[in-house]
C-alpha positions as CSV (number, residue, x, y, z in Angstrom):
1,X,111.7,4.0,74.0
2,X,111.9,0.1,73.4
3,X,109.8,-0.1,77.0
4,X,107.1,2.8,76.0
5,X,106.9,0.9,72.6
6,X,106.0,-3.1,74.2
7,X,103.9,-0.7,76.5
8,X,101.8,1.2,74.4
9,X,101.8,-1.9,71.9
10,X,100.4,-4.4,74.8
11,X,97.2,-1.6,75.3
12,X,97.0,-1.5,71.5
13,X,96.4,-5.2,71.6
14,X,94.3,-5.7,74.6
15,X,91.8,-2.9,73.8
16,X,91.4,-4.3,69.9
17,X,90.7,-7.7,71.8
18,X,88.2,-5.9,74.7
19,X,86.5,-4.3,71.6
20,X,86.4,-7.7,69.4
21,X,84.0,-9.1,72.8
22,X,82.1,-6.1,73.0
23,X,81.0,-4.7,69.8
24,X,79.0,-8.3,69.3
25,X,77.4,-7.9,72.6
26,X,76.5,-4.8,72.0
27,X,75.2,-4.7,68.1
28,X,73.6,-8.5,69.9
29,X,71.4,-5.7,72.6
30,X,70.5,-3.7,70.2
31,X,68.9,-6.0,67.8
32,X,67.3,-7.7,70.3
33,X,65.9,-4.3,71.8
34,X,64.5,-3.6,68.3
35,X,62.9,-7.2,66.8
36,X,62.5,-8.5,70.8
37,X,60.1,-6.0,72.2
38,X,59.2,-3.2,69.0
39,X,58.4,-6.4,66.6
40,X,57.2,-8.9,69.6
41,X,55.5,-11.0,66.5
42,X,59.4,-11.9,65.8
43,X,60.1,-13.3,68.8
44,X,61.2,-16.7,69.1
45,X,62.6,-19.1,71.9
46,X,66.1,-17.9,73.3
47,X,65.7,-15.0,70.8
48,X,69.0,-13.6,72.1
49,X,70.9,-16.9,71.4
50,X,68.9,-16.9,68.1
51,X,70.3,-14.0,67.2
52,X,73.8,-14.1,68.4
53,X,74.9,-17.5,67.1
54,X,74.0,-15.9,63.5
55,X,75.5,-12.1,64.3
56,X,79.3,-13.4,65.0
57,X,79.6,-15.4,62.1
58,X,78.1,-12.3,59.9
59,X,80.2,-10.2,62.1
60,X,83.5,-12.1,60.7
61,X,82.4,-11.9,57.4
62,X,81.3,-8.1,56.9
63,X,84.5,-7.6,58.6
64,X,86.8,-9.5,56.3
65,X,85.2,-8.5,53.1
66,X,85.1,-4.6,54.7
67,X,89.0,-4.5,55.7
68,X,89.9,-7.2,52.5
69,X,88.7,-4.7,49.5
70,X,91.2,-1.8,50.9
71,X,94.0,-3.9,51.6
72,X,95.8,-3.5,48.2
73,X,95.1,-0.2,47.8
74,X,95.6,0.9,51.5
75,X,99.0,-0.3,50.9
76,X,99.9,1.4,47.6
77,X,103.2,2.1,48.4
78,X,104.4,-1.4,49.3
79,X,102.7,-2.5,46.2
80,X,104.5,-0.1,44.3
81,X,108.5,-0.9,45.7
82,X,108.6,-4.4,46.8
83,X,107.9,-7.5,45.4
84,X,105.3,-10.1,46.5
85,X,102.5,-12.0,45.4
86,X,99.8,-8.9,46.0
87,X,97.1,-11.6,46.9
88,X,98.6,-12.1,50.3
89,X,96.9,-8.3,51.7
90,X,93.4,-9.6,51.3
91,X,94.2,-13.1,52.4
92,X,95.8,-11.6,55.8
93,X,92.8,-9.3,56.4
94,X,90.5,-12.4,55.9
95,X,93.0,-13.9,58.0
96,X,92.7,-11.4,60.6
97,X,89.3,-11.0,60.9
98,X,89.0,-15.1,61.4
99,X,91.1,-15.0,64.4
100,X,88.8,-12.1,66.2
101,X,85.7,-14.5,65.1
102,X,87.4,-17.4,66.7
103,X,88.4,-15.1,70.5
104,X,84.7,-14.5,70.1
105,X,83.5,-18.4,70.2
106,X,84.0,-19.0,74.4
107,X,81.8,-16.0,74.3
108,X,79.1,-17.5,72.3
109,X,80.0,-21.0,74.1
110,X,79.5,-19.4,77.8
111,X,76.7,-16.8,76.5
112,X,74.6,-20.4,74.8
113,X,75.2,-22.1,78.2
114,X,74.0,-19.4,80.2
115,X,71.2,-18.6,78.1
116,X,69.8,-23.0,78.4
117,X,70.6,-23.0,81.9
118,X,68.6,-19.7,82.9
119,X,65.2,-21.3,80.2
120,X,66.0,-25.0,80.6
121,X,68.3,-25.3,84.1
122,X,70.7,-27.6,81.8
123,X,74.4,-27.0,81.3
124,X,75.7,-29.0,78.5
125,X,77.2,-28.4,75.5
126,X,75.9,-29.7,72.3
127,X,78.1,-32.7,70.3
128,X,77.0,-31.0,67.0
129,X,79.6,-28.0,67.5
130,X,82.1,-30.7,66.3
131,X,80.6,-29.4,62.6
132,X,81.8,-26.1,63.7
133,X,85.4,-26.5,61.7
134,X,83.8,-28.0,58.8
135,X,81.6,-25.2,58.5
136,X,84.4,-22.3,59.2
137,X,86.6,-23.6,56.1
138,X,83.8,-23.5,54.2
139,X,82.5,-20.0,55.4
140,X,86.4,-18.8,54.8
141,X,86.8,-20.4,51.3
142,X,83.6,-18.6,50.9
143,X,85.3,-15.0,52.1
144,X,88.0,-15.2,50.6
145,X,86.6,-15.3,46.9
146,X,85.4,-12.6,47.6
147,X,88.2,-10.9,49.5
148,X,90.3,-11.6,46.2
149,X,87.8,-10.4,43.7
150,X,86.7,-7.2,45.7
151,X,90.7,-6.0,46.2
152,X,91.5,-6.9,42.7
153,X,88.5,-4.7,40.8
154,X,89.4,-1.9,43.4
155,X,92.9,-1.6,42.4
156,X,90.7,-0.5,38.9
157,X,87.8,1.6,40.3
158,X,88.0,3.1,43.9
159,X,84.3,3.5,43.8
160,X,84.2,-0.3,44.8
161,X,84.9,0.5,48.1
162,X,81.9,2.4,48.6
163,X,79.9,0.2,46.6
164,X,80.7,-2.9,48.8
165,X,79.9,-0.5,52.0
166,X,76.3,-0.1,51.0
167,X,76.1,-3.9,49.7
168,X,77.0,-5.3,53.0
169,X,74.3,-3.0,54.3
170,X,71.6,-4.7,52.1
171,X,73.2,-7.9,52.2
172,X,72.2,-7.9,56.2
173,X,68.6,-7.9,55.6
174,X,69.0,-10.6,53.0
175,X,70.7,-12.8,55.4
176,X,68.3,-14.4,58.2
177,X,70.4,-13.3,61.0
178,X,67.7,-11.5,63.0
179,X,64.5,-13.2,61.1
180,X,64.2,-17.1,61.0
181,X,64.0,-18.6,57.2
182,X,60.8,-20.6,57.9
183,X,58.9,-17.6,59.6
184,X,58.7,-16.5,55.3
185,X,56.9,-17.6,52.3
186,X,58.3,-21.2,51.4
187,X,59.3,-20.3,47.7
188,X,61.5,-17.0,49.0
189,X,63.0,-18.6,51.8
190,X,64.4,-21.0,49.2
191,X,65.5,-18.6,47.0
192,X,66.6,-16.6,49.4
193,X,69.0,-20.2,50.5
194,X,70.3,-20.6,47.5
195,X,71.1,-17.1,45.6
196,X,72.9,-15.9,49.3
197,X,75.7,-18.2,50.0
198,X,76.1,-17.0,53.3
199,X,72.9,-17.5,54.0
200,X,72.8,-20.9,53.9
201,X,76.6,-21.0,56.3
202,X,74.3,-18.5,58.8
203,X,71.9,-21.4,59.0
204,X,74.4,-24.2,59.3
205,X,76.1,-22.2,62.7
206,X,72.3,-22.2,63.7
207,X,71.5,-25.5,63.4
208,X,74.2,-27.0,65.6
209,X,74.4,-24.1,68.2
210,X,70.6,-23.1,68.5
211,X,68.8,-25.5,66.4
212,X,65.8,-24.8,64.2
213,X,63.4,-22.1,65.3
214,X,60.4,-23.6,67.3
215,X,57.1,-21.9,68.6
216,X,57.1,-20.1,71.6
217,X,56.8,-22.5,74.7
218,X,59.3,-25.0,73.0
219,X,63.2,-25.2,73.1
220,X,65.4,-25.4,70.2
221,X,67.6,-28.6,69.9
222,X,71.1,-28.5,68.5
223,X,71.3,-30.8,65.5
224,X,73.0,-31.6,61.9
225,X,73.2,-29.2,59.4
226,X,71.0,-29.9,56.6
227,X,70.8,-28.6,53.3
228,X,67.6,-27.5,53.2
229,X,65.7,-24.7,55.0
């Protein structure tokens, strides 16, 4: 039984980690099916790169703030007969979802190498993904306010649960994950910047592994994140 049990527990764990590699490639296809080739007007140098160094980090935190908001009350019965601080359940789903994000960087890595070598026949690696730990303890600090707000009101009002479903929906679209900031009206861009926090943290991971968005015919540089759109 001990055998069958590392057995069945070593698929368990290589199939979550197959599937935390392919579900980005796959939502990455789709999107750029849809805003590549139905919206062509979207299109943008190394669209697919555009588009995938912004997806993974959304990816992580959709994830964490999804799994975070049950965690308390997916685990009533612990709760209820033993002792510990309760904050530790969203925390470890945050957790959790931060370690799939990070198996899913030498993806990004060999998928933004790939992608300059087949437009620009360079294979290099930009010095500005030295940021990139810098900007993930922000983007966490970020998730994990809300993690701990979202599992504390649902312990009070299940409907959270499904509220926070449909936000993360909307909250997409309000994100420029699959649009560029500076392709919209000045004025919104900015207040898109500033009211969405993660927007903002989606643009940082932009900046130093695509760069900013440049017209067709150009390529994209890696540089500093800058606070301003």
């Amino acid at each position: 039984h001990t055998r069958y049990w590392r057995d069945w527990s070593s698929d368990v764990c290589s199939s979550d980690l197959a599937w935390t590699q392919i579900a980005p490639l796959m939502q990455l296809l789709v999107y750029w099916v849809v805003f590549g080739y139905f919206f062509p007007g979207n299109t943008l140098p190394l669209y697919p790169l555009f588009i995938a160094v912004a997806l993974i980090p959304w990816g992580y935190t959709s994830d964490a703030i999804a799994t975070s908001v049950r965690s308390i009350v997916d685990n009533a019965p612990l709760v209820r007969h033993a002792y510990f601080p309760r904050e530790i359940l969203p925390i470890a789903s945050v957790l959790t979802s931060m370690v799939n994000f990070l198996l899913s960087m030498p993806v990004l890595l060999l998928f933004s190498i790939a992608m300059r070598y087949v437009a620009m026949h360079q294979i290099e690696l930009p010095a500005t993904i030295l940021y990139f730990p810098v900007i993930l303890l922000v983007h966490t600090l970020l998730v994990m306010g809300c993690a701990l707000l979202l599992a504390a009101l649902t312990v009070y009002s299940l409907d959270i649960i499904h509220f926070v479903g449909i936000f993360l929906q909307i909250w997409f679209f309000l994100t420029p994950i699959v649009y560029a900031l500076n392709g919209i009206n000045s004025q919104l861009a900015r207040i898109i910047r500033w009211a969405n926090p993660i927007a903002s943290i989606i643009e940082y991971y932009r900046e130093i592994f695509y760069g900013q968005p440049v017209p067709l015919g150009m390529f994209p540089t890696p540089g500093i994140p800058a606070s301003e759109s």
